[in-house]
N, C-alpha and C positions, 0 to 999 in steps of 0.2 A: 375435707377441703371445701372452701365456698364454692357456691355455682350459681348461676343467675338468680336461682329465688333464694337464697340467702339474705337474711338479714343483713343491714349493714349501718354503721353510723359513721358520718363525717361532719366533724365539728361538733354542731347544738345539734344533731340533725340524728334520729333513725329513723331508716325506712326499710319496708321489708321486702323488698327484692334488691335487686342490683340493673333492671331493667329499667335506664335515665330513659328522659323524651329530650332529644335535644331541640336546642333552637330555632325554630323554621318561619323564617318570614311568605306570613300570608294577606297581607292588604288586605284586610278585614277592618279598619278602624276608618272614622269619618273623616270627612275633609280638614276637621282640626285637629285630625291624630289621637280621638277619645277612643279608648274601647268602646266597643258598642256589645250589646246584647248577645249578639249570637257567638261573641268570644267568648262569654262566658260558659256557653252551652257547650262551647268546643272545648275548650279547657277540664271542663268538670268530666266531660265522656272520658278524659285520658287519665282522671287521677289515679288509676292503679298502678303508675306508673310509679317506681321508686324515689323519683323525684322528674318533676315536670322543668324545666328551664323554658320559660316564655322568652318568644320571640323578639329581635334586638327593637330596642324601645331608645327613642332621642332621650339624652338625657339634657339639650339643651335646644333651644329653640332655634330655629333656623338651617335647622341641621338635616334637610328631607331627601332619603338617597332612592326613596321608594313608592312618592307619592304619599299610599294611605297606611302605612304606617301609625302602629301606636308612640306616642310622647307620655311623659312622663314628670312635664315641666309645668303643667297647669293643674288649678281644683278641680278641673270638670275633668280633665286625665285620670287624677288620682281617685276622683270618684268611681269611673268607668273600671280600672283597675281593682276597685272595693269590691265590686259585683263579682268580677271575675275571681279572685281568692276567696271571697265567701263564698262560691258555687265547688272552686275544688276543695276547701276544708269541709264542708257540707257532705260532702264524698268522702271523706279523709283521707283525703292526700296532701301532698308537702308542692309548694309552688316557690319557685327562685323568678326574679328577673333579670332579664339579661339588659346592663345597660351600657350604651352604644354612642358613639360620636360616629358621622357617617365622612367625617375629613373630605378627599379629593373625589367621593364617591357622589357625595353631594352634586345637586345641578343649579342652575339659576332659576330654570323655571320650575324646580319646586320651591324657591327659599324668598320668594319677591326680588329676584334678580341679583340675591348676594352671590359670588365669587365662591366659590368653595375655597378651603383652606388646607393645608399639608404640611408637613416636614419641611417639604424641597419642590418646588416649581415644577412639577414633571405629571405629566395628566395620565387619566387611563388612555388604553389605546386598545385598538383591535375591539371594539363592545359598545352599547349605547344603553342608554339607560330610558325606562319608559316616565314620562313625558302628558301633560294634558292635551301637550300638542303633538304626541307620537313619538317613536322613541328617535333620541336624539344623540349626536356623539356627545361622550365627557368631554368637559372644559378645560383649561389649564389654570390650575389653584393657584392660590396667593400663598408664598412660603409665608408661617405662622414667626412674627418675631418673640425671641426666647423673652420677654416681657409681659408678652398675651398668656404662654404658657398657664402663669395661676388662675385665670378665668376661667381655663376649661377644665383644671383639675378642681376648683368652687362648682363649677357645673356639674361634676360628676358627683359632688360632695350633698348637692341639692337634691340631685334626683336620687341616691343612696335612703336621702332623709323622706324624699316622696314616698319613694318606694317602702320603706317603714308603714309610714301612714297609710299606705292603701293594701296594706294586711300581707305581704308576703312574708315567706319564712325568710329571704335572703336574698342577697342578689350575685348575679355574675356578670365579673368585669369582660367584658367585651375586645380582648386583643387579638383577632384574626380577622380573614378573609380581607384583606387589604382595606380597613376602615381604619380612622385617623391612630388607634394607638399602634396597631400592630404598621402601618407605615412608616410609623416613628422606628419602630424595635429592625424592620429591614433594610439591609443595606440597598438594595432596589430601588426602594423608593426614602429615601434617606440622605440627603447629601450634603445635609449642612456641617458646619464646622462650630465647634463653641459645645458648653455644657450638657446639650442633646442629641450634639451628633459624633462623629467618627468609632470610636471602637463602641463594643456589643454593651458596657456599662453605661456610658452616657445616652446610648439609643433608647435604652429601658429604663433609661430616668423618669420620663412623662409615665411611664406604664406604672414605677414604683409608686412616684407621687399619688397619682388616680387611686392606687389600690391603699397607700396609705389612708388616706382622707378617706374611702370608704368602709375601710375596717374602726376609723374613729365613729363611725355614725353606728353601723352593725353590729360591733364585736369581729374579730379574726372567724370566729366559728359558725359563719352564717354567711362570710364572702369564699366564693369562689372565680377565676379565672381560666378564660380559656384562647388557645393559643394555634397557630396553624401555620407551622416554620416552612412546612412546605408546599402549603396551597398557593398555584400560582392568578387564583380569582381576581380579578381586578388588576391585571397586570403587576403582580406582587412577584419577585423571587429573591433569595439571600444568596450572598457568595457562598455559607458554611450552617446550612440549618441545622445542623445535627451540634455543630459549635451552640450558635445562638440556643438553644431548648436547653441545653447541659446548662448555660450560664444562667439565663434568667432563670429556670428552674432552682437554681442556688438560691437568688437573691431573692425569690419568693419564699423562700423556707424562711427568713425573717418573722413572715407576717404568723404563722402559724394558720394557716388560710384552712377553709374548711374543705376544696378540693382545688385539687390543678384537672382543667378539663383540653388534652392534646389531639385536635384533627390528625388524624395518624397517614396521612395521602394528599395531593393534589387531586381537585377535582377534574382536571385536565391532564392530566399524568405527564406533566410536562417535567416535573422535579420528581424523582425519585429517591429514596433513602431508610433511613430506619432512620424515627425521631424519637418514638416509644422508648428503646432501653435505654439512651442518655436520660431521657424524660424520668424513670425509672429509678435510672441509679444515680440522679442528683437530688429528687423532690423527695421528700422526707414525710409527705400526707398524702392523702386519699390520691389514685390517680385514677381520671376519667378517660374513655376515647371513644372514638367513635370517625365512622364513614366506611361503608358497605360493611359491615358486619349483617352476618346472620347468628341466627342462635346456635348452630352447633359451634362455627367458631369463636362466638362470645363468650359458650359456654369453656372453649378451650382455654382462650387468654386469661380467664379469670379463674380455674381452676390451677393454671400455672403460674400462677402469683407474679402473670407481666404485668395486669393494671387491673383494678378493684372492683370496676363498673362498667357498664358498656352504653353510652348515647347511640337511640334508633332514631332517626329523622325520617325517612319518606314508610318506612313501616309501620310508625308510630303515626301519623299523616292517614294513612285506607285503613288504620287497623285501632281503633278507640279501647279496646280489651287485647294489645298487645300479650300483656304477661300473663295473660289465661292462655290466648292462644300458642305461646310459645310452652304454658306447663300442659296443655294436653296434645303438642305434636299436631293441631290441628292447622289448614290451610290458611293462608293468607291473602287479604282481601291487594287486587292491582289498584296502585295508584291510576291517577288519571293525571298526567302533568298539565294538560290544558287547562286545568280546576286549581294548580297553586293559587293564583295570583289575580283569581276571579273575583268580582264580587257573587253574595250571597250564600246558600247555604251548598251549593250544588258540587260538591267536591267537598267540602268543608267539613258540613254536621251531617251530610247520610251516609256516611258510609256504614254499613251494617255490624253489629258485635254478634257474637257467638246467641243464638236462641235455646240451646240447651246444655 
C-alpha cells in the first residue's frame, strides 16, 4: 500500500513522496508584486517537498487582494519568479504555480481605485482586508458582464504562458476560498442569470473555460486545480457542496488534468460535510487534500486509497525539512502566526531544520 514517502506521478510529474506544500499566501513580494530574493530562499528550503504549490499569484494586473503579493503579469515578475524555480530545481524539487484572480476580494486601495469585480453584486461582509491605509471593510463589486468573461480567461491564458517562461513545472488553477473563479462555481455568491449562472454547469463555465486555455499553454499533465465547496472564507457558502464537487469533479475529468487538489473543511467550521468521497468517486486522476492534516492521519487516508496525496500548509510554513521530520517521527517546529504576513525574514526563512 502507498504511504506518505511513496513515490508518486501525476501527470508529467514524479515525485518521491506524497508530502505536497500547499499554497500559503505570505506578503513577501515588492510593491510591484515581483518576487524578491528571500522567496527564493524560502522556497528552495521546502523542496523536499513532493511537490511545492506557490502561493496565489495575480494572473492579471489590477487584481491586489493582499497588498504585496506576487503577480505574475510583467517581465520583472517573470524574472523574480526565474530566481525562485531555479533555487528549488537546484534542490531538486518540482515547483507548481498557483494562479489566482482575487474577484470581490479585491479593494480599491490596493488597485488605483478600481472597483473590484464578481459574479453578482454582493460584497464580502463580516471581515476587512489590510490596506496601506489600515485594514478596511470589503467594497461592493461591479457584477462582471458575460462579454468581459474572454479577457479574464486571455488573462489566465497569459500568465499560464508567464508561468512557462519563468521555469515552473506547472501550474494550479486557483478555484477556492471565495476568489473570483470559485465565486463563480457558488451559489452564495452567484446570482446571475444567462450562460454563467443558475445551475452547477453554467456556474463552472468560467472555471472550465480558465482551465481550458490553460491546459492549451501547458499540456493537461502539468495543470492542476483546486477547489474548496466548503470553506466558508470570504463570506463564501453553497446550497449543496457535496452536489457541486460530484459535478465539477466530472466535468474536469475532460481535461485529463494532472491533479484535482480538494480543501476537505471550512476554515471557520461553519459548513460541514463530507466533499472527499463525492470528490473520489467522480474524479478519475490524482486526488489532492488537505487542511489540519497530521501525518498519522495523512498517513491513514492515503493508505486507504481515499485521496493520493496530502497538502501541509502551516506545518510546511515552521517546518522547511517537513518530510524528514515526519520519516523520523521527530518534533515539530510552532508556527508563529504574527510572522504570516510580515515583512522580512522573521517567521519566514529561520525557522530551523533538523541538525542531524
Amino acid at each position: 500500500m502507498p504511504d506518505l514517502h511513496s513515490p508518486i506521478r501525476f501527470g508529467a510529474i514524479t515525485a518521491p513522496n506524497r508530502i505536497f506544500m500547499a499554497p500559503l499566501t505570505r506578503c513577501r513580494a515588492d510593491a510591484d508584486h515581483v518576487p524578491t530574493a528571500i522567496m527564493a530562499e524560502y522556497y528552495a528550503q521546502r523542496a523536499s517537498a513532493g511537490l511545492i504549490i506557490a502561493e496565489a499569484t495575480m494572473a492579471i494586473e489590477g487584481n491586489s487582494s493582499f497588498w504585496m503579493e506576487p503577480g505574475i503579469y510583467s517581465e520583472a515578475q517573470v524574472a523574480g519568479w526565474k530566481k525562485v524555480t531555479d533555487a528549488v530545481h537546484a534542490k531538486g524539487g518540482r515547483i507548481f504555480l498557483q494562479i489566482w484572480h482575487g474577484g470581490r476580494a479585491c479593494h480599491p486601495l490596493l488597485n488605483n481605485g478600481a472597483q473590484p469585480v464578481a459574479p453578482s453584486a454582493i460584497p464580502i461582509t463580516g471581515d476587512e482586508v489590510h490596506t496601506p491605509e489600515g485594514k478596511k471593510p470589503y467594497v461592493l463589486p461591479r457584477e462582471l458582464r458575460d462579454d468581459e468573461l474572454p479577457g479574464i480567461v486571455a488573462g489566465f491564458r497569459k500568465a499560464a504562458e508567464n508561468a512557462k517562461a519563468a521555469g515552473f513545472d506547472g501550474v494550479e488553477v486557483h478555484g477556492a476560498n471565495g476568489y473570483l473563479l470559485d465565486e463563480f462555481l457558488r451559489d452564495g455568491a452567484n446570482k446571475r442569470s444567462g450562460p454563467y449562472g443558475g445551475p452547477i454547469e453554467n456556474r463552472a463555465r468560467l472555471l472550465c473555460e480558465v482551465v481550458e486555455a490553460v491546459c492549451e499553454v501547458w499540456g493537461s499533465d502539468r495543470v492542476g486545480v483546486r477547489l474548496s465547496p466548503l470553506n466558508s472564507y470570504n463570506s463564501m457558502i453553497d446550497s449543496d457542496p457535496a452536489a457541486l464537487i460530484a459535478a465539477v469533479a466530472q466535468m474536469l475529468n475532460r481535461y485529463n488534468l494532472a491533479y484535482l487538489h480538494v480543501m476537505r473543511g471550512d476554515f471557520f467550521q461553519q459548513q460541514k460535510g463530507d466533499v472527499l468521497t463525492p470528490a473520489r468517486a467522480n474524479f478519475k486522476g490524482v486526488l489532492i487534500t488537505n487542511m489540519g492534516y497530521g501525518a498519522d492521519e495523512a498517513q491513514k487516508v492515503i493508505a486507504e486509497g481515499q485521496v493520493d496525496a496530502v497538502a501541509f500548509g502551516v506545518p510546511f510554513l515552521a517546518n522547511p525539512d517537513l518530510p524528514e521530520r515526519f520519516r523520523r517521527g521527530a518534533p515539530l517546529n510552532a508556527a508563529n502566526p504574527a510572522t504570516f504576513y510580515s515583512p522580512g525574514p522573521v517567521g519566514y526563512t529561520d525557522y530551523p531544520a533538523l541538525t542531524a
